[in-house]
C-alpha positions in Angstrom: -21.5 -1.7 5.2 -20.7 -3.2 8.5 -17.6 -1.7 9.9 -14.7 -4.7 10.4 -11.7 -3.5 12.3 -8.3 -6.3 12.8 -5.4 -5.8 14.7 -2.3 -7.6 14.0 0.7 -7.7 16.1 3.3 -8.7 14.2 6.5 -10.3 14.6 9.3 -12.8 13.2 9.3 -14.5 16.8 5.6 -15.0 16.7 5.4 -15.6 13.1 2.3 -13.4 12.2 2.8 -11.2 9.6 0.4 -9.0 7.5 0.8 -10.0 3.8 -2.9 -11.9 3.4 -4.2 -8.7 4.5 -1.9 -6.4 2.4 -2.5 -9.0 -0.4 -6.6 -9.0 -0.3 -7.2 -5.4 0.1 -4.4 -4.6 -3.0 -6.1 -7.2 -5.0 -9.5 -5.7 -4.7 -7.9 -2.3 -5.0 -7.0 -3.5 -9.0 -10.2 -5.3 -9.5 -12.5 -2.1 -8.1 -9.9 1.0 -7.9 -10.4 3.6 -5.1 -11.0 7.2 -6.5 -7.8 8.2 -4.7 -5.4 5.6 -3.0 -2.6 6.9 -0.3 0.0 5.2 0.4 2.1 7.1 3.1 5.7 5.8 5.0 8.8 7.4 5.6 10.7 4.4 4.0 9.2 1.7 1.0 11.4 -1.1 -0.3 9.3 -2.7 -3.3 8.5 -5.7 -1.7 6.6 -8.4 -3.4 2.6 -7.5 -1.6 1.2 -10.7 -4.1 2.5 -13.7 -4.0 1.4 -16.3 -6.5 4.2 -18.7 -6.1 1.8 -21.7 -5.4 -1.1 -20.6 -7.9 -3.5 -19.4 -5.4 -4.5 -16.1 -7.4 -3.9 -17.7 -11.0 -7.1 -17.1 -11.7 -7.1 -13.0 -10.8 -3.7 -13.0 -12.9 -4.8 -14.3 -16.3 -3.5 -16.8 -18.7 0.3 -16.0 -17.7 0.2 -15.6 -13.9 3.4 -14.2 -12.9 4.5 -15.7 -9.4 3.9 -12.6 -7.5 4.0 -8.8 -7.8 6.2 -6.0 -6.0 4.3 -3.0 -4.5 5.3 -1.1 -7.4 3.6 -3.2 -9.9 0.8 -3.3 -8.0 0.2 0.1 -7.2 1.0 1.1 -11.2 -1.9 -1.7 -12.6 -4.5 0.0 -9.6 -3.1 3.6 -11.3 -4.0 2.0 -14.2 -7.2 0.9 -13.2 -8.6 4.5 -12.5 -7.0 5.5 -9.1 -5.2 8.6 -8.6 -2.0 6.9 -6.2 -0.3 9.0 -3.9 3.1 8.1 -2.4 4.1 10.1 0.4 7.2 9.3 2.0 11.1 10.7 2.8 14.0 12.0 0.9 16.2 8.8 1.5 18.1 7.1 -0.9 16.9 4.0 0.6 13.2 4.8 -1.4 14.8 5.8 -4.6 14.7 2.5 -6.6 11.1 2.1 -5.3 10.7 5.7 -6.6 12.3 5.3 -10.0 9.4 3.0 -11.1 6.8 4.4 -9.6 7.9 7.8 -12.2 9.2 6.0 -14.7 8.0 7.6 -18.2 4.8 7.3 -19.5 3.0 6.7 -15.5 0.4 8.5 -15.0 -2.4 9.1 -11.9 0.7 8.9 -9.4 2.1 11.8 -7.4 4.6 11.3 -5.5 5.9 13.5 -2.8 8.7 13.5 -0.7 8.6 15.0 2.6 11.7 14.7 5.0 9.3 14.9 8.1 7.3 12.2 7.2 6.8 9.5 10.0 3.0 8.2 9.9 3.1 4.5 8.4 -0.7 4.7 6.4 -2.5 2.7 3.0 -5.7 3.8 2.1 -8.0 3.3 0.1 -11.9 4.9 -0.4 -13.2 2.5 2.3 -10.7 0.8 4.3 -7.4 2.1 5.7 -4.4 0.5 6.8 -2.5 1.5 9.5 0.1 1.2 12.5 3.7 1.2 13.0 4.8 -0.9 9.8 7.3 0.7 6.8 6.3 -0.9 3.8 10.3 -2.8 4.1 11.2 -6.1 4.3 12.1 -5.3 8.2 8.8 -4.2 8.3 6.8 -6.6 7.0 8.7 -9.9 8.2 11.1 -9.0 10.9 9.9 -5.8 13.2 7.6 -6.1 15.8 4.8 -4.2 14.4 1.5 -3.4 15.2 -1.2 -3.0 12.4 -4.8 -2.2 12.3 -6.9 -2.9 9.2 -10.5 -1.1 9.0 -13.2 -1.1 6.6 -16.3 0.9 6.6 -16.9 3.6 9.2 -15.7 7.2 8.9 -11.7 6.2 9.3 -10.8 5.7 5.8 -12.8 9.0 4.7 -10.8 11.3 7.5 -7.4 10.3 6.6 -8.2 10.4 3.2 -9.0 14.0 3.8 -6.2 14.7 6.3 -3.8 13.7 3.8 -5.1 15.8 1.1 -4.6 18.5 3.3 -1.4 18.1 4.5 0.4 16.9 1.3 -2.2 18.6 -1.2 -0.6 16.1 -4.5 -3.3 16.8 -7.6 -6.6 16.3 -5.3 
C-alpha cells in the first residue's frame, strides 16, 4: 500500500474543517473493522462524525438511513463489527455523557480508560492514524484552529497502536 499522508489546518475563519476525512475513514472502519481501534483525547463531546442529512451515504446506511450518526454510535456499530475500541481520555465531567453510552449495558469490545494526564489528541485504526491538535468537541472540530494529519500505510499507524498499548494496557 502506498503510504498517503494529508494535512489539514483547520479553522472557522478559513472554513476547512476535517469531517469528510473523519467521516471516510469511520465509514470504512464499520464496513472492514480494525483488529483494535484507539481513540485517544483528553476531552470528546459525541459529535455527529456522519452526516447523512442530504442522502449522500443512503446507500451505506440501509433501507432507513438515519440523517447522521454521533461518534458514539459510530464507534459502538465498528465495536460491533469486530474491533476491540479503546477510549482514552480525562476524568472531566465534560466526557461523561459521551462516556455513559459508550458503557452502557450490554456493550462489549470497548475499554475505556480515564486518565487525568491525558493530552495527545489520536484515532487509529490498523492502517491509518489520525492525529494533531484536535479534541473530538464541537470547538474542535468547527471552531479551533487546529492542525490534523491523516496517514495511511507506512509504519505510523502500527507504532502508535503499540505505544498506546503500552502506556494504557486496556484488554490488548
Amino acid at each position: 500500500m502506498k503510504d498517503l499522508t494529508r494535512t489539514v489546518r483547520t479553522s472557522a475563519r478559513t472554513g476547512l474543517r476535517i469531517d469528510s476525512t473523519l467521516s471516510a475513514a469511520l465509514m470504512a472502519e464499520v464496513l472492514d473493522p480494525s483488529t483494535d481501534l484507539w481513540l485517544v483525547s483528553p476531552w470528546i463531546t459525541d459529535i455527529q462524525v456522519i452526516d447523512n442529512s442530504h442522502g449522500t451515504y443512503d446507500a451505506f446506511f440501509g433501507d432507513v438511513p438515519p440523517s447522521g450518526w454521533r461518534l458514539s454510535d459510530t464507534l459502538l456499530r465498528i465495536a460491533g463489527a469486530g474491533a476491540c475500541v479503546h477510549v482514552i481520555t480525562r476524568p472531566d465531567p465534560h466526557n461523561d455523557a459521551f462516556l455513559r453510552r459508550m458503557s452502557a449495558p450490554g456493550v462489549e469490545r470497548v475499554h475505556i480508560e480515564r486518565d487525568p494526564d491525558v493530552h495527545e489528541k489520536t484515532l487509529c485504526g490498523q492502517e491509518w492514524i489520525l492525529t494533531g491538535s484536535m479534541n473530538y468537541t464541537v470547538r474542535g472540530m468547527a471552531k479551533n484552529d487546529e492542525l490534523v494529519t491523516y496517514k495511511v500505510g507506512g509504519p505510523d499507524a502500527g507504532q502508535a497502536r503499540l505505544d498506546l498499548a503500552q502506556r494504557w494496557r486496556s484488554g490488548s
